[in-house]
N, C-alpha and C positions, 0 to 999 in steps of 0.2 A: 216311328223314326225317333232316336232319341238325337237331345241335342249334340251338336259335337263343335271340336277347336280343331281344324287344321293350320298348317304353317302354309304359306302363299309367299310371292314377292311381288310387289308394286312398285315402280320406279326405283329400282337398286335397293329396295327397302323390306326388311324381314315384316310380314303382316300376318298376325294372328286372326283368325275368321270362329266367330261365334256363330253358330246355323242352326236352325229348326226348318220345319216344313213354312215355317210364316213368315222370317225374319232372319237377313245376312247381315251382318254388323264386321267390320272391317279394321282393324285396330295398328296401328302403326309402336312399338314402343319406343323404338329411337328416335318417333321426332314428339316429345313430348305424350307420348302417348295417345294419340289423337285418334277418334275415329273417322277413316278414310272415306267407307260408304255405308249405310245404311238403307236399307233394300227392302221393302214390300214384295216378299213374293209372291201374293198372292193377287196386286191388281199391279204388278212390275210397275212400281214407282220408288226410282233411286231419291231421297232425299236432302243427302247432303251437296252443297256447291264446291265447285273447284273452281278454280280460275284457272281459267287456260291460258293465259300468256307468263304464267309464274308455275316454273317446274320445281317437282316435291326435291328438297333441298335440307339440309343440316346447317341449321343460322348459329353462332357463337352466342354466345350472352354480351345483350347490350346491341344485338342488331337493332336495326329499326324494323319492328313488326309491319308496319303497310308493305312496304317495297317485297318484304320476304313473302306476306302470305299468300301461300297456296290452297284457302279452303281447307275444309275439313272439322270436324267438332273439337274443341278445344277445350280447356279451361284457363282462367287468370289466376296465379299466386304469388305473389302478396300485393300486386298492384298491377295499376292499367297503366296513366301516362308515366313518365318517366320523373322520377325527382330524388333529388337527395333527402331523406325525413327520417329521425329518429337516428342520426349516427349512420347511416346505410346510402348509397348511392343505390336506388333501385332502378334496372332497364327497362327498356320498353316492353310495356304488355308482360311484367313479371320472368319469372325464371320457369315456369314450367313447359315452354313451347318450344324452349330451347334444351331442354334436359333431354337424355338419355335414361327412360324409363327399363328397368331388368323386368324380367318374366318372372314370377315370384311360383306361381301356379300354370297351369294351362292342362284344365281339364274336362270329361267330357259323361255323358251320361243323363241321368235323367235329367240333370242341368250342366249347361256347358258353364265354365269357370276360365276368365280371365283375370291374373292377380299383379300388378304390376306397383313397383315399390323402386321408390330414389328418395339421395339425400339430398338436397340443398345447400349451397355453400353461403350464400351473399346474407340468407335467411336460416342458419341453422335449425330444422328441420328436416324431420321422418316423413314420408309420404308415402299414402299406401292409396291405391284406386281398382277397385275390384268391380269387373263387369260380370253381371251374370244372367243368364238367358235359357229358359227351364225348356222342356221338351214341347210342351204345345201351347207356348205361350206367346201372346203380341204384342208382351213388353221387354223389354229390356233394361234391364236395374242394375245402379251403377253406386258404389256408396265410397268415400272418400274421407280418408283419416290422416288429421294432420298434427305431428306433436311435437311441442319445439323442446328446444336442446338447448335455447338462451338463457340467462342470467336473468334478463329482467324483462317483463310486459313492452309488447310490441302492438301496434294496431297492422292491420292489413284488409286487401279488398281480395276477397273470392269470389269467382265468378263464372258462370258459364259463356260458351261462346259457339255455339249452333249455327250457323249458317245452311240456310232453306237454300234449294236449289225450286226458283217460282219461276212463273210462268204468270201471262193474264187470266189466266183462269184460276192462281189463287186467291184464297183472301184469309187474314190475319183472323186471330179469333183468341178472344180474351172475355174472361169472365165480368169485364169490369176493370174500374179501376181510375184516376186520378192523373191527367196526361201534361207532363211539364217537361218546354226542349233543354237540351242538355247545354245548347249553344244555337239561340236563335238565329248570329249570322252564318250558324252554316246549314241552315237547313232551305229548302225554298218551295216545301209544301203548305206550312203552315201561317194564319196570317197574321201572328203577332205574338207577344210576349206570356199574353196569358193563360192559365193552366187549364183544364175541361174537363169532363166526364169523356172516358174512351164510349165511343170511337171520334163523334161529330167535333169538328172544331169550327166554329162562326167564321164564315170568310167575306170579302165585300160582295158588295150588293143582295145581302138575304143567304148567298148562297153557305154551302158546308164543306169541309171540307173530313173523310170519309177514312180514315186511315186504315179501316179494313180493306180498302178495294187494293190491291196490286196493280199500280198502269202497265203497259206495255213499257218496254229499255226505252226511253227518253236522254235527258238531263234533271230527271228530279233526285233529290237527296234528302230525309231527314234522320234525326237522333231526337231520341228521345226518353226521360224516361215514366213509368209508369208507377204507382203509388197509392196506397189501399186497397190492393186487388181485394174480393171478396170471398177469392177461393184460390187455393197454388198451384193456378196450369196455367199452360202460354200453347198456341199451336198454331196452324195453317192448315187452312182446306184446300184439296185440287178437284173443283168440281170436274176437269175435263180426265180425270183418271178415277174419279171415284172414291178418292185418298185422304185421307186426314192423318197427320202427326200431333201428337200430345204429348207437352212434358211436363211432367208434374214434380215438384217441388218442395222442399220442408223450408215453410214460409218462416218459420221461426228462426231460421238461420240467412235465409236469403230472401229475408222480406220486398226489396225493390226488382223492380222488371225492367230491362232495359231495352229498348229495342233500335239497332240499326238500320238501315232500310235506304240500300244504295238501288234504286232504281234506274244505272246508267250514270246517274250525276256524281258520284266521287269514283274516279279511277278508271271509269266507263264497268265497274263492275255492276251485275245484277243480281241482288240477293237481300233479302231480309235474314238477319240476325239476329235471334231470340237471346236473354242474357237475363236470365235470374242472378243476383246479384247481394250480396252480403250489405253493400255501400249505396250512397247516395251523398253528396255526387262526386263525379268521376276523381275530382283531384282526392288522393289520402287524406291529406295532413288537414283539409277544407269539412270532409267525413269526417276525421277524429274531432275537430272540433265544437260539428253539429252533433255529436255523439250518435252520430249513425255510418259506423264504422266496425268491421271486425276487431276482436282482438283477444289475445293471446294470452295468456299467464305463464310465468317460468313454469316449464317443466309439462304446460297443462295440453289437451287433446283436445280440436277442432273436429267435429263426426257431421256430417249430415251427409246427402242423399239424391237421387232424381231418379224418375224412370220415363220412361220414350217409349210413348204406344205407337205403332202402326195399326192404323185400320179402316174400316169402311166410311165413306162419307155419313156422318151423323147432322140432318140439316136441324134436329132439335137440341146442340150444342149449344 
C-alpha cells in the first residue's frame, strides 16, 4: 500500500489526510495548519485531544487562545503570552494558529507529501511546514522553515503544542531532565518552589510526588518546564491500548521542554501537552534577556524539525 493524501472535510473545514497502513495524520490548513487527528492504526488509538465544548472555529489575530482552543497539534510563532516587545504588539499564542496556511504540495506515493506555506504580516516572514509520511513507515516527519523579510534582528519563541488525548492508564515518559514550574501559584501538584530531577518531586511527610503517573479528571493542574533533557524526545505510554507516542526533537534548536498537564483543574479540560520549545521562560522579552530565546537575523532562515512515532508499548523506554 503505498502512502497516499486525500482531501476530507472536518467541521466546515478542507483537511488534508496523510495515510499508510500504520498511520492517519489529519491536517486542517486554514486553521493554522494544525493537525486534527493522529491515529494508530494498528492498536486504534487516536492520540490527539479535542475539547469538546469548543467547536473547530476560524479565530482573528489577537483572539484570546484559551476561550478559542479547540485541540489539535499546533505550533507557536514568534511568541506565547501576549506583549508588546521590540516595536510589535504580539497576540495571544503568536500568529500561526490564527493564519490561513495554502497547500503548496499535496502528494502521494512511496511517500505521502503535505507542503503548506504563509506569510506573516505583524512578523514579516515566509513560512513553509512540510509533513511527510513514507509508505511503511511509524513516523511522521514534519520539518519547518522560517525566513524573515525584516530590516533588522528580532528574537522570538517557537514552539510546539501537542496535546495527548490521556486516560488513567497513561504515564509521561521522558528521558530525563531538570523540572522547574512555570508559575508555582498556578500549579497544585507540586510542593513547592524548588527544581528536581524528573520525574519525583519531595512532597510532605517523606512522601513524592510522581509526575509520570496521569490521575484520573479531578481538579489537579500543573506547568511546567523541563531542562537538561539527556536525549530529544518527550512522549506518553497507554498501557491499556498497548500504545506509546514519541516525538523527537533537534535539541539544538529547541533545547527546553515544556509541559502542560490539565488534569480537569484549569478549564475542567483533560490533557497533557508536550512543548519542545526554542525558549525559557514563557515571557519573550524575560528569554531574550536570559539569552535563552530565539532569534532571527535580517534576511536569515530558522530550519529545524520533529518527527511522532506511533507504536508498541516499549516498557524498556
Amino acid at each position: 500500500m503505498n502512502a497516499t493524501v486525500t482531501r476530507e472535510a472536518t467541521g466546515g473545514f478542507d483537511v488534508f489526510v496523510l495515510e499508510n497502513a500504520k498511520i492517519r495524520a489529519s491536517v486542517i490548513p486554514s486553521l493554522g495548519g494544525r493537525v486534527w487527528e493522529l491515529v494508530d492504526r494498528v492498536r486504534g488509538r487516536q492520540w490527539i485531544w479535542h475539547r469538546e465544548t469548543v467547536r473547530l472555529a476560524h479565530s482573528p489575530s489577537g483572539a484570546s487562545y484559551d476561550d478559542a482552543w479547540a485541540g489539535g497539534w499546533e505550533e507557536l510563532f514568534p511568541n506565547d503570552a501576549p506583549a508588546d516587545f521590540e516595536d510589535r504588539a504580539l497576540p495571544d499564542h503568536g500568529e500561526w494558529w490564527t493564519t490561513a496556511w495554502t497547500v503548496a504540495e499535496a502528494s502521494a506515493g512511496a511517500e505521502a507529501v503535505v507542503r503548506l506555506v504563509a506569510d506573516l504580516g505583524i512578523r514579516r516572514v515566509s513560512c513553509v511546514k512540510e509533513f511527510r509520511l513514507g509508505t511503511d513507515a511509524d513516523t511522521i516527519h514534519v520539518t519547518y522553515r522560517i525566513e524573515s523579510h525584516e530590516a533588522e534582528p528580532f528574537h522570538f519563541l517557537f514552539k510546539q503544542h501537542l496535546p495527548i488525548a490521556i486516560t488513567p492508564s497513561c504515564e509521561l515518559v521522558l528521558p530525563g531532565g531538570r523540572v522547574t514550574a512555570v508559575d508555582p501559584a498556578f500549579g497544585t501538584m507540586l510542593p513547592g518552589l524548588g527544581s528536581f530531577d524528573w520525574p519525583l518531586a519531595e512532597g510532605a511527610n517523606s512522601g513524592y510526588v510522581d509526575l509520570r503517573r496521569v490521575p484520573a479528571a479531578g481538579d489537579n493542574k500543573e506547568f511546567v518546564y523541563v531542562t537538561d533533557l539527556p536525549d530529544s524526545w518527550c512522549g506518553v505510554d497507554d498501557a491499556s491500548a498497548g500504545a506509546s507516542i514519541r516525538m523527537r526533537f533537534d535539541q539544538r534548536q529547541m533545547p527546553f521542554l515544556w509541559l502542560f498537564l490539565s488534569y480537569g483543574g484549569w478549564k475542567d479540560c483533560y490533557t497533557a501537552v508536550l512543548e519542545p520549545c526554542t525558549n525559557m521562560p514563557k515571557d519573550l522579552a524575560e528569554a531574550a534577556r536570559c539569552g535563552q530565546s530565539g532569534r532571527l537575523e535580517a534576511g536569515a532562515v530558522f530550519q529545524t524539525k520533529v518527527a511522532v512515532t506511533l507504536a508498541a508499548l516499549n516498557p524498556r523506554d
